[in-house]
C-alpha positions as CSV (number, residue, x, y, z in Angstrom):
1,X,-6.6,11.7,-9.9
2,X,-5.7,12.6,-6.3
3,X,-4.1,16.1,-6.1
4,X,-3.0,15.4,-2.8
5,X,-1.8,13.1,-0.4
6,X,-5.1,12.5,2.8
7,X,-4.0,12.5,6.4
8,X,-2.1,10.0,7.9
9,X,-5.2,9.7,10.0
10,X,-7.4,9.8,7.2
11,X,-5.3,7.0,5.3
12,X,-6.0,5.1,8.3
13,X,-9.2,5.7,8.2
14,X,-10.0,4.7,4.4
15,X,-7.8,1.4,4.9
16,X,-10.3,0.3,7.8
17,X,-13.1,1.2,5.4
18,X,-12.3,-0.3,2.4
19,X,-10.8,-3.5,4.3
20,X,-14.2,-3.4,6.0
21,X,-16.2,-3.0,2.7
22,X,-13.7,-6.1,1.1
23,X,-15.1,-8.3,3.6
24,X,-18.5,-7.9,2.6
25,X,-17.3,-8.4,-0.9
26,X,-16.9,-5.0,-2.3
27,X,-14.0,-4.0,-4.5
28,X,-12.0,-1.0,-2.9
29,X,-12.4,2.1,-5.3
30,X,-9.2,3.5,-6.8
31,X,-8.3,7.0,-5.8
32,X,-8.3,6.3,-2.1
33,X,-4.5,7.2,-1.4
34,X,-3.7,3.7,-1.0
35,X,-1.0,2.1,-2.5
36,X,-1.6,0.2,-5.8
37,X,-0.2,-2.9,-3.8
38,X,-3.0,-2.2,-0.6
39,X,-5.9,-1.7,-3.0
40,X,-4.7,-5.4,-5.2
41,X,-4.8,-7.1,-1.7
42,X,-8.0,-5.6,-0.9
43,X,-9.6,-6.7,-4.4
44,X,-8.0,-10.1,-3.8
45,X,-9.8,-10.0,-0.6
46,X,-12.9,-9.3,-1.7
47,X,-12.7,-12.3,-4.4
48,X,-11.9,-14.4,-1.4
49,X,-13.1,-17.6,-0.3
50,X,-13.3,-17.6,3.3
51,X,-10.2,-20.0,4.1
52,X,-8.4,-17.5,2.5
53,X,-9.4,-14.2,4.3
54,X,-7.2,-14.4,7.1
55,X,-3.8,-14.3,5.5
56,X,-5.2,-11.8,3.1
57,X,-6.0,-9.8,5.8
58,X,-2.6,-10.3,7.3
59,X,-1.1,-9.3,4.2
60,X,-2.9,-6.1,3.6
61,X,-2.3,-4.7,7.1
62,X,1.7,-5.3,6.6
63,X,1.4,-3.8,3.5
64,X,-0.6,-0.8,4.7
65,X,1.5,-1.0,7.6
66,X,4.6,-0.5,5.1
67,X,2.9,2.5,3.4
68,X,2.3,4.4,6.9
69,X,6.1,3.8,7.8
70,X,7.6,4.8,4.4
71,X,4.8,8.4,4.4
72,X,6.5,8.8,8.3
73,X,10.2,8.0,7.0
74,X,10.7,9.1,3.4
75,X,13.9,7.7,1.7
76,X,16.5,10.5,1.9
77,X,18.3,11.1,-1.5
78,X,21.1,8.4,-1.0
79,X,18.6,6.0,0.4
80,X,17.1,6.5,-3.4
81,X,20.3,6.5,-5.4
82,X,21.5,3.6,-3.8
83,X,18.1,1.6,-4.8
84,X,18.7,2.8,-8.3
85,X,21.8,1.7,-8.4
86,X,20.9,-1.5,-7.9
87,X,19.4,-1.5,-11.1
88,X,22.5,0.0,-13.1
89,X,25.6,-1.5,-11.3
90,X,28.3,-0.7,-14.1
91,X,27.4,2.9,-13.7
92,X,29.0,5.4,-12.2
93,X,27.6,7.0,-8.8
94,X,27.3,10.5,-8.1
């Protein structure tokens, strides 16, 4: 298990790598940092027939995309307790 989070550059890094090695038809490796989501688009990618590719593509750059925005801009604590409150709307908020 990864101890810590890589680089923002070296995320970027291993997301062009491992798309890179998905289009040659290797799996991505787990471990990488990614996000469980990035690395299932990348495995689907791999499995790929090649009308496919391109929206898979698409799809695991916005979701990568979404990971690098949400590393730069964590939720602040309300931003959380209002998501979990979404879950548990009879509750009472802090």
């Amino acid at each position: 298990m990864r101890r810590s989070q890589p680089s923002l550059d070296r995320l970027r890094a291993i997301f062009d790598a491992m798309l890179a090695a998905a289009l040659q038809g290797e799996p991505p490796h787990s471990d990488s940092g990614l996000t469980s989501e990035v690395e299932d688009l990348l495995f689907e990618l791999a499995d790929a027939a090649p009308a496919e590719k391109a929206a898979l593509i698409d799809r695991a750059r916005a979701r990568f995309a979404e990971q690098v925005h949400d590393r730069e801009h964590p939720p602040t604590e309300e931003d959380a307790i209002a998501y979990v409150s979404q879950f548990f709307p009879d509750r009472e908020q802090p």
